[in-house]
C-alpha positions as CSV (number, residue, x, y, z in Angstrom):
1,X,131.0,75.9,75.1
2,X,131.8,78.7,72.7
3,X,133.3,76.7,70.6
4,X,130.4,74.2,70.4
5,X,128.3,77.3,69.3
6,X,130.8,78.0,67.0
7,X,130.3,74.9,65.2
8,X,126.8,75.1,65.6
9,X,126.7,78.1,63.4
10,X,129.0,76.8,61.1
11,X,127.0,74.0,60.5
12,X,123.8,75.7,60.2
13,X,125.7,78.1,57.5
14,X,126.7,75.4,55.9
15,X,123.2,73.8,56.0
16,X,121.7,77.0,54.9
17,X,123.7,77.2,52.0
18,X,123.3,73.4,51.2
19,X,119.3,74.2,52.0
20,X,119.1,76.7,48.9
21,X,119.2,73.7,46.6
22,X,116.4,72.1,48.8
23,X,114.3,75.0,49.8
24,X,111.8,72.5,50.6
25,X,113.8,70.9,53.3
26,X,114.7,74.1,55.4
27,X,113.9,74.5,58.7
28,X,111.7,77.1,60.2
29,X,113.2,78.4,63.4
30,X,110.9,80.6,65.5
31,X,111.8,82.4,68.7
32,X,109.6,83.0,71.6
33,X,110.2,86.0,74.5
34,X,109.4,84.3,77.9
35,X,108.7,87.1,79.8
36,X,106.2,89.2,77.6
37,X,104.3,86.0,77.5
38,X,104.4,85.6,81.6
39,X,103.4,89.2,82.2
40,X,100.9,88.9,79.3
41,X,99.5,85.5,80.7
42,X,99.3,86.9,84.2
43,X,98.5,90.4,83.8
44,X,94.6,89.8,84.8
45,X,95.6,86.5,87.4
46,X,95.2,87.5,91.4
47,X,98.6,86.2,91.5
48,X,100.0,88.1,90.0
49,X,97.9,91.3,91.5
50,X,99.0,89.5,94.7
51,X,103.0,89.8,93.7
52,X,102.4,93.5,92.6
53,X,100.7,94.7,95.8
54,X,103.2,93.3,98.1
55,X,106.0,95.1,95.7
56,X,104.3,98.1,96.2
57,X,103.7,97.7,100.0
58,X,107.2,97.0,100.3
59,X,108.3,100.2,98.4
60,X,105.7,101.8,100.5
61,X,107.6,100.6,104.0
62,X,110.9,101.0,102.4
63,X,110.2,104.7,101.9
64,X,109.3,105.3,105.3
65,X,111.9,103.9,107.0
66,X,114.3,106.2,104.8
67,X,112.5,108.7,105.5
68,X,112.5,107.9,109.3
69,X,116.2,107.5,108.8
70,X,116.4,110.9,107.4
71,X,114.6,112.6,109.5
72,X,116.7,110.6,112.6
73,X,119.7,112.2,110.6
74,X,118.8,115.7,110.8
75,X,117.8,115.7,114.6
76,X,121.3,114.2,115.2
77,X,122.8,117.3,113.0
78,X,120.6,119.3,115.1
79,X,122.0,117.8,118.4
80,X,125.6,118.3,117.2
81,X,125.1,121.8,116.5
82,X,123.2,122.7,119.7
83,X,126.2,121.0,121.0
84,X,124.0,118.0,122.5
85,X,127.1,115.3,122.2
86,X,124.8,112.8,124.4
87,X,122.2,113.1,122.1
88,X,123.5,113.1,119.3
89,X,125.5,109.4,120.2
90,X,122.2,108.4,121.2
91,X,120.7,109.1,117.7
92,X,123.5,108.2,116.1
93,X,123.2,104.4,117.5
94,X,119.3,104.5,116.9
95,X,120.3,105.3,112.7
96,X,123.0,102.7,112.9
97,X,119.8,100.6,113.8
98,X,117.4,101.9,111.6
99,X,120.0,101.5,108.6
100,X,120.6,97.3,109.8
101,X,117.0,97.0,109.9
102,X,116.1,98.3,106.6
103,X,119.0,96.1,105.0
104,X,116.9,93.3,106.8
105,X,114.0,94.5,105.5
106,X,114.9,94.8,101.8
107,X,116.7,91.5,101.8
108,X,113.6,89.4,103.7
109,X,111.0,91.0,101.5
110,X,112.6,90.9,98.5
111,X,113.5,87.4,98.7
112,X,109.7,86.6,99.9
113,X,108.0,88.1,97.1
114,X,111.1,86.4,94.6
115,X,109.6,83.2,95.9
116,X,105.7,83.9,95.4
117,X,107.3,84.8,91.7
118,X,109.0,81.7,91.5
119,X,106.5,79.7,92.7
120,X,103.6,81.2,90.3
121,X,106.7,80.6,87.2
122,X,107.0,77.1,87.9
123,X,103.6,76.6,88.7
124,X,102.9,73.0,86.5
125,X,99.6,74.1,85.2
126,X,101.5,77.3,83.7
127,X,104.4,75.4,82.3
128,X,102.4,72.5,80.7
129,X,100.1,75.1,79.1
130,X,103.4,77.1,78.1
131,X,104.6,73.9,76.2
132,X,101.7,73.0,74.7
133,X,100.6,76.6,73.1
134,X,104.2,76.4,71.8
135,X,104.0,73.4,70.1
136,X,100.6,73.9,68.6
137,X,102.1,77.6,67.1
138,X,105.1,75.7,66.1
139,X,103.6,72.6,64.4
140,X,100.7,75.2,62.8
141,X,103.1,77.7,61.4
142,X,105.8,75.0,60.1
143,X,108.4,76.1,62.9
144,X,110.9,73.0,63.5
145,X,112.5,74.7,66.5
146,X,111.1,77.0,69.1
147,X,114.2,79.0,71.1
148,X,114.3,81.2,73.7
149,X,115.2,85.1,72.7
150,X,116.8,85.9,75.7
151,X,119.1,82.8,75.0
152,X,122.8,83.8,75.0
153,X,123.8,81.3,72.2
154,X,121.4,83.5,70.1
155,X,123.3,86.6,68.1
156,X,120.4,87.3,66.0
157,X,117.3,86.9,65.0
158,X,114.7,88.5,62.6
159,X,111.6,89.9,63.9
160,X,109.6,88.1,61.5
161,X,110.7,84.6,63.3
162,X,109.1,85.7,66.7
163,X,106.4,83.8,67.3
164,X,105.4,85.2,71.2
165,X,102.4,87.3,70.2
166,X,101.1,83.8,67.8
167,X,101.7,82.0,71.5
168,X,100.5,84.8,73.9
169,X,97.2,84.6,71.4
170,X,97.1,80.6,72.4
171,X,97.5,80.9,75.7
172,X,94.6,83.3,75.9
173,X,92.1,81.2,74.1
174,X,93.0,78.1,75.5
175,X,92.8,79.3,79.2
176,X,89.3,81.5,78.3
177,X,87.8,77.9,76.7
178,X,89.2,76.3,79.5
179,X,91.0,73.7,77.3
């Protein structure tokens, strides 16, 4: 694979060099950041306000149950030190449990709202809007190919060939027109 992009590069070099003689013939490459345009196209969407709140309520719970661990932890230190044995087993087991549960916890509610995200990401509406705000930058500004800049094949790319604010702006009137 890195050999392919190797040759890729090579080629374009070549054809970038070759293209000086035919500066009419080059080809405009733009690049696009895929998540400034998702939190910028969702930023006002209840689905998005949705994702965020259950975030927040789970840092919320998540806080309290460290904290209930915590505070579990000190009355066992307590125990020990009063020399409570029998307590302090008894608390001991209850952190033990505390601890599985919140490694339940985190793993159920992160993977719940990683799904709601998912789902509003590959939402058909969103994508097919996506496409067709990039292709209308791309085809207005003379841009031949669109990449992603988060693409590892990528090694660099000027700032002047990001084209995600020119899309962002699309997206935004197309969806305030409604088409």
């Amino acid at each position: 694979m890195k050999l392919k992009n190797i040759a890729l590069v090579a080629v374009l070099l070549v054809a970038g060099s070759v293209g000086t003689l035919h500066a009419a013939q080059l080809t405009q490459i733009g690049v696009i950041n895929i998540s400034k345009i998702i939190s910028s196209y969702f930023e006002s969407s209840y689905a998005l306000r949705e994702i965020n709140d259950m975030q927040s309520k789970f840092e919320t719970d998540k806080q309290k149950i460290l904290s209930n661990i915590q505070d579990l932890e000190q009355q066992k230190v307590n125990a020990q030190n009063a020399g409570d044995n029998q307590k302090a087993l008894q608390l001991d087991n209850e952190i033990f449990k505390q601890k599985n549960y919140l490694q339940e916890f985190i793993r159920i509610k992160t993977n719940q709202i990683n799904q709601k995200r998912n789902s509003l990401l590959q939402s058909q509406n969103f994508l097919s809007e996506l496409v067709k705000a990039i292709a209308y930058v791309a085809e207005n500004e003379g841009y031949s190919i669109v990449l992603r800049s988060d693409d590892p094949s990528i090694m660099y790319w000027n700032k002047e060939v990001d084209i995600t604010d020119k899309v962002i702006a699309r997206l935004k009137k197309v969806s305030s027109s409604g088409g």
